[in-house]
N, CA, C and O atoms as CSV, one atom per row, in Angstrom:
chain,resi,resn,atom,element,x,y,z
A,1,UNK,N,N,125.857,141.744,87.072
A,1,UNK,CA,C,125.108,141.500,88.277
A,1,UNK,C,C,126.034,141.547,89.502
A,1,UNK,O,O,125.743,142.199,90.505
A,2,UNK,N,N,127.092,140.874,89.388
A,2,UNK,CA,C,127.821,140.898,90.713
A,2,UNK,C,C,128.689,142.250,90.761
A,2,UNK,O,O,129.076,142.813,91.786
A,3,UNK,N,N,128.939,142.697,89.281
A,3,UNK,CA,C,129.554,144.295,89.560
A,3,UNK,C,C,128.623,145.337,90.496
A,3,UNK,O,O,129.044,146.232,91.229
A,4,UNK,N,N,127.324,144.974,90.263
A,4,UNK,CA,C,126.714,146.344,91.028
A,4,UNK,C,C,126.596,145.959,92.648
A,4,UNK,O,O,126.633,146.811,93.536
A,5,UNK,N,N,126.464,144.681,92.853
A,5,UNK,CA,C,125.634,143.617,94.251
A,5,UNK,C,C,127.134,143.684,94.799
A,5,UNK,O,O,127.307,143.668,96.018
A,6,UNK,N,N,127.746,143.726,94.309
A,6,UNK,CA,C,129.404,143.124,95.298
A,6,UNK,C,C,130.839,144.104,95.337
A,6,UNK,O,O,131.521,144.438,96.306
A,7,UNK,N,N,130.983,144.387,94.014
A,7,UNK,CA,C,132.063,144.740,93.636
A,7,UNK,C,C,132.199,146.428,93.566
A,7,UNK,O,O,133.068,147.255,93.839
A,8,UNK,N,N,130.707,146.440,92.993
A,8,UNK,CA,C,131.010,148.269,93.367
A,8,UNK,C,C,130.764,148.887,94.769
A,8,UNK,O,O,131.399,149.768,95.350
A,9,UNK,N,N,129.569,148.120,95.191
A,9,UNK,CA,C,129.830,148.981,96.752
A,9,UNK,C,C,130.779,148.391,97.741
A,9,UNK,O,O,130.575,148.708,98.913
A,10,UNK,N,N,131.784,147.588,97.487
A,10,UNK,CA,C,132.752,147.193,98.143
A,10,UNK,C,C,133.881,147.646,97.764
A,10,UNK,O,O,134.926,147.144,98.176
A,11,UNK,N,N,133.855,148.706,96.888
A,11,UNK,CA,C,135.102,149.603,96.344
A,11,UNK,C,C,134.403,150.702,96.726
A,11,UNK,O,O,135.236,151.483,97.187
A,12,UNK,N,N,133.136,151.262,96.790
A,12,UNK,CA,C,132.604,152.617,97.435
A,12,UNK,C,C,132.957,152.515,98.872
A,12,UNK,O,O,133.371,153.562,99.370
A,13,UNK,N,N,132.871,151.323,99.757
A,13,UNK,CA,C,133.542,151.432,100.770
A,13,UNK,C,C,134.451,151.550,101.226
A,13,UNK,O,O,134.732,152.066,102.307
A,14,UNK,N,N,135.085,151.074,100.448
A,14,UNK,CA,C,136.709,151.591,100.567
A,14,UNK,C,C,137.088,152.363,100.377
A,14,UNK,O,O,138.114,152.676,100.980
A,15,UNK,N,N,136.529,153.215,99.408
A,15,UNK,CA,C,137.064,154.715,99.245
A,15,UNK,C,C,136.269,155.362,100.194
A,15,UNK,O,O,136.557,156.550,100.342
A,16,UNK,N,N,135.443,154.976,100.816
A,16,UNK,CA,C,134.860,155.729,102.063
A,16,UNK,C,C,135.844,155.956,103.423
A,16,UNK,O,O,136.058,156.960,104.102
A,17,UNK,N,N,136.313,154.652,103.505
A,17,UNK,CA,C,137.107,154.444,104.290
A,17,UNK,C,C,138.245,154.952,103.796
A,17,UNK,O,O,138.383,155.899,104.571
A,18,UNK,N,N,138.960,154.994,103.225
A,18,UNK,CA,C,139.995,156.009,102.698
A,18,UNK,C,C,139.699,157.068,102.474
A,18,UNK,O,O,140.796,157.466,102.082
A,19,UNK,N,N,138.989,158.005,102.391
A,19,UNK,CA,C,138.848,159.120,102.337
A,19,UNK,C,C,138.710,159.650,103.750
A,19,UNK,O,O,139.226,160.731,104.033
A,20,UNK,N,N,137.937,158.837,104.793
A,20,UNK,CA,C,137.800,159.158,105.873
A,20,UNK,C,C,138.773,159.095,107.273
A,20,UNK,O,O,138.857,159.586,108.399
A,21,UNK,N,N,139.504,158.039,106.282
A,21,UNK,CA,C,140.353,157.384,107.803
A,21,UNK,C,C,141.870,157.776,107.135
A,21,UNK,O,O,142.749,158.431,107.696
A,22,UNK,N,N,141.919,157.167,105.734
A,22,UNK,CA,C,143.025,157.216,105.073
A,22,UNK,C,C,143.360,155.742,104.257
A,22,UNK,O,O,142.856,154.638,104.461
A,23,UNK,N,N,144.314,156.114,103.341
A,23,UNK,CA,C,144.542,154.505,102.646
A,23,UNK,C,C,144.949,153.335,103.644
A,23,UNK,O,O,144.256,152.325,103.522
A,24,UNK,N,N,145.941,153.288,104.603
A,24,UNK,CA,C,146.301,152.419,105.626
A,24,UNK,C,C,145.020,151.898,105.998
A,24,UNK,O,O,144.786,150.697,105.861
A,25,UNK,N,N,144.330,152.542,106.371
A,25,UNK,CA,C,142.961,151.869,107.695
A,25,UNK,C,C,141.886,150.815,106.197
A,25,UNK,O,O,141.428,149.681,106.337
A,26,UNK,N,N,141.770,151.797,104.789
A,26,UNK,CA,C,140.938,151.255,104.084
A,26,UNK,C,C,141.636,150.020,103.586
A,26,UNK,O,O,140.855,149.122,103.271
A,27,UNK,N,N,143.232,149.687,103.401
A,27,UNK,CA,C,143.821,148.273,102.796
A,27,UNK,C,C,143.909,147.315,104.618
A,27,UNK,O,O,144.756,146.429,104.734
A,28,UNK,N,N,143.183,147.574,105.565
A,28,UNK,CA,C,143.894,147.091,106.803
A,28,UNK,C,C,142.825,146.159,106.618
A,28,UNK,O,O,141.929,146.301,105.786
A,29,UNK,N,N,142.957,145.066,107.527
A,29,UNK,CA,C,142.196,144.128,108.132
A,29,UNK,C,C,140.630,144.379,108.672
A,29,UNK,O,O,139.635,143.668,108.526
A,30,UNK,N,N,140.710,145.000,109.001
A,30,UNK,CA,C,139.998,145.931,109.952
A,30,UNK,C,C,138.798,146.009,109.066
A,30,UNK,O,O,137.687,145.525,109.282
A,31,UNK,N,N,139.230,146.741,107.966
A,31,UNK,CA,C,137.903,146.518,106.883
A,31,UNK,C,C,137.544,145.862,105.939
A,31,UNK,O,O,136.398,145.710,105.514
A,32,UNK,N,N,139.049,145.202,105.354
A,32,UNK,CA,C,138.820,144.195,104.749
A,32,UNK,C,C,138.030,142.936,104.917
A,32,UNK,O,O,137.209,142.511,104.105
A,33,UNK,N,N,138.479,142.185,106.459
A,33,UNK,CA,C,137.318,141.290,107.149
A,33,UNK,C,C,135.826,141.920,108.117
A,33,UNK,O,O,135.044,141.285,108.824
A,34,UNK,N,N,135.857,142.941,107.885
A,34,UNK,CA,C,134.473,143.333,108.256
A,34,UNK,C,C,133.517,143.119,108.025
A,34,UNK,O,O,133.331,142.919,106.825
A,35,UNK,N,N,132.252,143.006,108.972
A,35,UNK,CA,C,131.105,142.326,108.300
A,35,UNK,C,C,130.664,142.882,107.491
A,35,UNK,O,O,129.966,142.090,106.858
A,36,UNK,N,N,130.620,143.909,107.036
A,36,UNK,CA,C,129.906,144.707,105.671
A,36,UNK,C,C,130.650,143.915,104.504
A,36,UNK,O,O,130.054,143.342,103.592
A,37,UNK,N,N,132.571,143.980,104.720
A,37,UNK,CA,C,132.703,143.527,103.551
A,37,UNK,C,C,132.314,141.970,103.024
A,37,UNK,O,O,132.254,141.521,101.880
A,38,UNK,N,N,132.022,141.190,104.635
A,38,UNK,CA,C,131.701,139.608,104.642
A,38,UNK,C,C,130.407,139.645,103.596
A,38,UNK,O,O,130.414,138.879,102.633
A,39,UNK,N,N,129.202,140.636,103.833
A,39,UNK,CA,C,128.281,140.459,103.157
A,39,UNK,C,C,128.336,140.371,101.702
A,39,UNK,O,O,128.127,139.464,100.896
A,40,UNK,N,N,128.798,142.013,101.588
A,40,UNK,CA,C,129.123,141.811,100.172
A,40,UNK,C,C,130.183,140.975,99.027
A,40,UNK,O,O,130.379,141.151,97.824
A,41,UNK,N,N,130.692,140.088,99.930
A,41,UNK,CA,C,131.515,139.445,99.440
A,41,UNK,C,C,130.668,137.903,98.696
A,41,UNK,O,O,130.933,137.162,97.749
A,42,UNK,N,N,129.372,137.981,99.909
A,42,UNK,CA,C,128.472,136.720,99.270
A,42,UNK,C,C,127.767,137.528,98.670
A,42,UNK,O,O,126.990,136.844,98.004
A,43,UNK,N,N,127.465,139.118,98.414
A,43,UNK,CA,C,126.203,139.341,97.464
A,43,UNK,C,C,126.648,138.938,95.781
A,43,UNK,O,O,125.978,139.059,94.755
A,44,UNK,N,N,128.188,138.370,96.004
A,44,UNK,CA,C,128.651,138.063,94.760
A,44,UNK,C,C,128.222,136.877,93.637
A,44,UNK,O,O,128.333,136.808,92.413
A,45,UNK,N,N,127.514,135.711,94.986
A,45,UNK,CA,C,127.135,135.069,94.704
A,45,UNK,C,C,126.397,134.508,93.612
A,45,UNK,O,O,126.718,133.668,92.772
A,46,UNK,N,N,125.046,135.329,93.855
A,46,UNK,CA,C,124.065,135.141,92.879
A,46,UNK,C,C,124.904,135.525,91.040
A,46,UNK,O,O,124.842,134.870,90.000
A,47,UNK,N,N,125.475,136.595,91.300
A,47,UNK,CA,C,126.214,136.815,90.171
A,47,UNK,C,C,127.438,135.536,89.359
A,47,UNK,O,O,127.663,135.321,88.168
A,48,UNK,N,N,127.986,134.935,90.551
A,48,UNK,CA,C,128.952,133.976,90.131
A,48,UNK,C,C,127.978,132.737,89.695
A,48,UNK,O,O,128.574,131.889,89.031
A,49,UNK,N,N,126.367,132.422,89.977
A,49,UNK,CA,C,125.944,131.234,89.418
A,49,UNK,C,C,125.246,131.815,88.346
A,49,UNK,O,O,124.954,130.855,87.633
A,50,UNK,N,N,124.920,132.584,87.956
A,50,UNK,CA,C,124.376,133.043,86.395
A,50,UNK,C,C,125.754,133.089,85.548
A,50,UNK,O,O,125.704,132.258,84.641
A,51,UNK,N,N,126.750,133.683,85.569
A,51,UNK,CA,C,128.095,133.416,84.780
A,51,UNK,C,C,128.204,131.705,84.790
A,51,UNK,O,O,128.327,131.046,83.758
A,52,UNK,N,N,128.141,131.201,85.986
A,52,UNK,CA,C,128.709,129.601,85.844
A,52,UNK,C,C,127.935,128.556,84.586
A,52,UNK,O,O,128.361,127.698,83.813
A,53,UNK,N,N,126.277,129.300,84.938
A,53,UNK,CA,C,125.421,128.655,84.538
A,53,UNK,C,C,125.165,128.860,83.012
A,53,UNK,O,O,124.403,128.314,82.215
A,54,UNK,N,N,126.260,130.036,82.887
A,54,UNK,CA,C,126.247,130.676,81.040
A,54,UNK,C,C,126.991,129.599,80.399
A,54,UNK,O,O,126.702,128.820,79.491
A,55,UNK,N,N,128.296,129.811,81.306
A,55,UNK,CA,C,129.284,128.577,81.171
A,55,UNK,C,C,129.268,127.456,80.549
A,55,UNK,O,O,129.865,127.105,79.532
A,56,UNK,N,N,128.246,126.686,81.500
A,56,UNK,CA,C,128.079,124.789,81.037
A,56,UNK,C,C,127.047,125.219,79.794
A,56,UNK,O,O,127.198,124.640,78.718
A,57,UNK,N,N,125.995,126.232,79.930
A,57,UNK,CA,C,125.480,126.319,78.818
A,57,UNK,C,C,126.013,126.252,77.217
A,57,UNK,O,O,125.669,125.588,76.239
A,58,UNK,N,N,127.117,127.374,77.486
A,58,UNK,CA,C,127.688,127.227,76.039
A,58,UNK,C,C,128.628,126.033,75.927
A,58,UNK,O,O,128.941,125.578,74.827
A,59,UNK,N,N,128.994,125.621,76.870
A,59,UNK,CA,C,130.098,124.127,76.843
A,59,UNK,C,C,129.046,123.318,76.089
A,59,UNK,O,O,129.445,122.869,75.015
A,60,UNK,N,N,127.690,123.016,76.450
A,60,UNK,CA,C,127.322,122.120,76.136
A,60,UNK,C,C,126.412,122.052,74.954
A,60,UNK,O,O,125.715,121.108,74.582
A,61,UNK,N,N,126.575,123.390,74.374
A,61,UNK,CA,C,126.144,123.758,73.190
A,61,UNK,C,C,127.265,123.670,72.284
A,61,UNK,O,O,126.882,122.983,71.337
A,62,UNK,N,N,128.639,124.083,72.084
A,62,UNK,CA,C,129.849,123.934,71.850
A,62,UNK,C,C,129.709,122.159,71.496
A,62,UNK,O,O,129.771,121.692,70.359
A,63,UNK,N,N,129.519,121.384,72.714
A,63,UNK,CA,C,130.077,120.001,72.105
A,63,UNK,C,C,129.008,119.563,71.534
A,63,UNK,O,O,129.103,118.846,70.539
A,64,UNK,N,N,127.828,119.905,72.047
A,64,UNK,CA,C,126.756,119.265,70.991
A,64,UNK,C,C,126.889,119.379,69.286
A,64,UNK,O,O,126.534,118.591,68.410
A,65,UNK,N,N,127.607,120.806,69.204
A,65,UNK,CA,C,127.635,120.869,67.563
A,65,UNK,C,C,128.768,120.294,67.140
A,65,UNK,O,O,128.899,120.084,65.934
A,66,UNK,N,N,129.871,119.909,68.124
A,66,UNK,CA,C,131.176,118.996,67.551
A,66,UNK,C,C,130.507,118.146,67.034
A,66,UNK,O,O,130.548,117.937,65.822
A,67,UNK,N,N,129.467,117.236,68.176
A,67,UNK,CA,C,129.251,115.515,67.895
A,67,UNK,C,C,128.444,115.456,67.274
A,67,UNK,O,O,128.051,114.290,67.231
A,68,UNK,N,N,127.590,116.421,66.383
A,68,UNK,CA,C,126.368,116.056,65.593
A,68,UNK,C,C,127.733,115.916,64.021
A,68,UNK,O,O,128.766,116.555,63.821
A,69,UNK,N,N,127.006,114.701,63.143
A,69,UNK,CA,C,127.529,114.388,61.664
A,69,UNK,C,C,127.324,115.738,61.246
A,69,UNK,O,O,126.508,116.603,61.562
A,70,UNK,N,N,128.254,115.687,60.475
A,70,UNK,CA,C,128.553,116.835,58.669
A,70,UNK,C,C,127.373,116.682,57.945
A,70,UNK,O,O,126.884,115.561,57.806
A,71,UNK,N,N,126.802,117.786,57.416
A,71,UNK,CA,C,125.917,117.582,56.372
A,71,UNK,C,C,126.621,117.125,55.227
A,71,UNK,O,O,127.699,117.615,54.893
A,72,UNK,N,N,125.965,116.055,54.512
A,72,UNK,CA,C,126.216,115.424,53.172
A,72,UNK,C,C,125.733,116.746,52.099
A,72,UNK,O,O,124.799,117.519,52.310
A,73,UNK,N,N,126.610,116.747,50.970
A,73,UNK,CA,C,126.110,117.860,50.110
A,73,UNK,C,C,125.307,117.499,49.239
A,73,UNK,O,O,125.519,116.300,49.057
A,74,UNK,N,N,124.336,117.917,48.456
A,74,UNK,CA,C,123.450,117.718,47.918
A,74,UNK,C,C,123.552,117.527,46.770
A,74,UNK,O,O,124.260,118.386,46.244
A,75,UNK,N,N,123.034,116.512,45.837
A,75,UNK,CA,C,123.128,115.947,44.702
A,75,UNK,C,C,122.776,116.301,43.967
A,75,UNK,O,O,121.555,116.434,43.890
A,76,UNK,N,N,123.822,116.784,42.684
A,76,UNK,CA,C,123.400,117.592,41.592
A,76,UNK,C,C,122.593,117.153,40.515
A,76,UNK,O,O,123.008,116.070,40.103
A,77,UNK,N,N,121.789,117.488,40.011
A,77,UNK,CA,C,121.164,116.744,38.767
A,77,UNK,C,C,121.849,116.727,37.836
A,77,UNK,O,O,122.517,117.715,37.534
A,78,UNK,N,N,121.871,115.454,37.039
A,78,UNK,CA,C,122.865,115.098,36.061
A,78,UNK,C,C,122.555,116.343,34.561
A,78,UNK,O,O,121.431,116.567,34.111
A,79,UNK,N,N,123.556,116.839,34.153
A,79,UNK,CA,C,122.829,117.914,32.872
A,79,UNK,C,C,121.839,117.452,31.792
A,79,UNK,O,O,121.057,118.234,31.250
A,80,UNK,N,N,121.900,116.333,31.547
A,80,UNK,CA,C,120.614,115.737,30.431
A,80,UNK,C,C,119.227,115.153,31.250
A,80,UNK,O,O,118.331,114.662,30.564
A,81,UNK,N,N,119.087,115.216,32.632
A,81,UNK,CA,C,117.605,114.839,33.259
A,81,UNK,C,C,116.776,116.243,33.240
A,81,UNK,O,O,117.288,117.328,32.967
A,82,UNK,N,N,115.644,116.072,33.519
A,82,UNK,CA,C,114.611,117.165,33.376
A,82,UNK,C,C,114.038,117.757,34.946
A,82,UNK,O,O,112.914,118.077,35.332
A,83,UNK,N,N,115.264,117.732,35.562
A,83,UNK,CA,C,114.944,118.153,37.051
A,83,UNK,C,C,114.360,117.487,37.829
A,83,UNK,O,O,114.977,116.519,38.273
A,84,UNK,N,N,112.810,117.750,38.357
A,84,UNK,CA,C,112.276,116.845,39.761
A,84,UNK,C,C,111.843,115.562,39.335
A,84,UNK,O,O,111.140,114.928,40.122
A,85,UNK,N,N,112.177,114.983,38.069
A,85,UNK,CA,C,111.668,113.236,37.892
A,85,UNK,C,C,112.234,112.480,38.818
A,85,UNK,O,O,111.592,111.795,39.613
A,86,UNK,N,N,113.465,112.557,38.774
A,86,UNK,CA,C,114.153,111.721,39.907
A,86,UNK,C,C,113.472,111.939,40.987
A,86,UNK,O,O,113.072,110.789,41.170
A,87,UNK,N,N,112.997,112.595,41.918
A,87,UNK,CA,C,112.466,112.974,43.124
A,87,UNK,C,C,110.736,112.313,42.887
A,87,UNK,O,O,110.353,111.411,43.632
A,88,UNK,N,N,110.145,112.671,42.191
A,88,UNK,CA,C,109.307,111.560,41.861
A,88,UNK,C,C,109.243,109.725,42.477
A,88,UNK,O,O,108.826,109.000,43.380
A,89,UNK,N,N,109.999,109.749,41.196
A,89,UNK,CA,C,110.409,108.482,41.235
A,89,UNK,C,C,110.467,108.001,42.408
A,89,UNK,O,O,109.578,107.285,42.867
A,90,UNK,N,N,111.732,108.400,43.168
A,90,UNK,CA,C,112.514,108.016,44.648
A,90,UNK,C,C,111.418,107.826,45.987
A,90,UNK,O,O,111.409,107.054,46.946
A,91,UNK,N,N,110.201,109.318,45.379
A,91,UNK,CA,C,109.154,109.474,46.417
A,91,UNK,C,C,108.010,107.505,46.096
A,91,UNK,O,O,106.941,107.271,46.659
A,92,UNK,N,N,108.480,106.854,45.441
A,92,UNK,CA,C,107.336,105.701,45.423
A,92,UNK,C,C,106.693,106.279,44.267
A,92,UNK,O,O,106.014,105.408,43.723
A,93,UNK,N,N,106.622,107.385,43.666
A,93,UNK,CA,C,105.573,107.758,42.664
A,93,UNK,C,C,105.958,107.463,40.803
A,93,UNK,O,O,107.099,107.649,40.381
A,94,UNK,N,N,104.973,107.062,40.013
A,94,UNK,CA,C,106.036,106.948,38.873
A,94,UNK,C,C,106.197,108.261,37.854
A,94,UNK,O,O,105.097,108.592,37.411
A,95,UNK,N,N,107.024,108.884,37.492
A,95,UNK,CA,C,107.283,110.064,36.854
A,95,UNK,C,C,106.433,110.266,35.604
A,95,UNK,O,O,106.268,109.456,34.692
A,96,UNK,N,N,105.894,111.559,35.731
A,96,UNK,CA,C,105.108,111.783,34.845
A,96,UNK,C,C,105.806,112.580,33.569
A,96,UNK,O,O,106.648,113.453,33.780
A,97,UNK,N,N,105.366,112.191,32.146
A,97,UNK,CA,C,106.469,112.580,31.184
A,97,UNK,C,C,105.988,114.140,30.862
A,97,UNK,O,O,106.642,114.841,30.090
């Protein structure tokens, strides 16, 4: 966003100006603080708060998954039970044989 709004036509100007005037006049003052380049220097703007705003996004996606607990691993059924009785059971229900 800010490459096309800021950065490229503020290098098309400059090579405008260097092509026209020469490299001296396009690195001078002259065009560097010019109001064209003043503008495009804020059309950068909008571009620098969508990057910023990517930013805190992933920061705060980043620490959210630090501070959430480890999953506990899941409990194997012992080799002599008959699978979902235990889960039965545990649910309040009594296991059916």
């Amino acid at each position: 966003m800010m490459v096309f709004l800021s950065l490229l036509p503020a290098g098309i100007y400059q090579a405008w100006a260097s092509v026209t005037q020469g490299l001296w006049f396009a690195r001078s003052a002259e065009v560097v603080h010019s109001s064209v380049m003043k503008v495009l220097v804020w059309m950068r703007v909008p571009g620098d708060i969508v990057f910023a705003l990517g930013a805190v996004l992933l920061a705060g996606y980043a620490l959210r998954l630090l501070r959430r607990p480890a999953l506990q691993p899941a409990a194997q059924p012992e080799p002599g039970s008959k699978g979902r009785r235990g889960l039965a059971v545990q649910a309040g229900r009594a296991a059916q044989p």
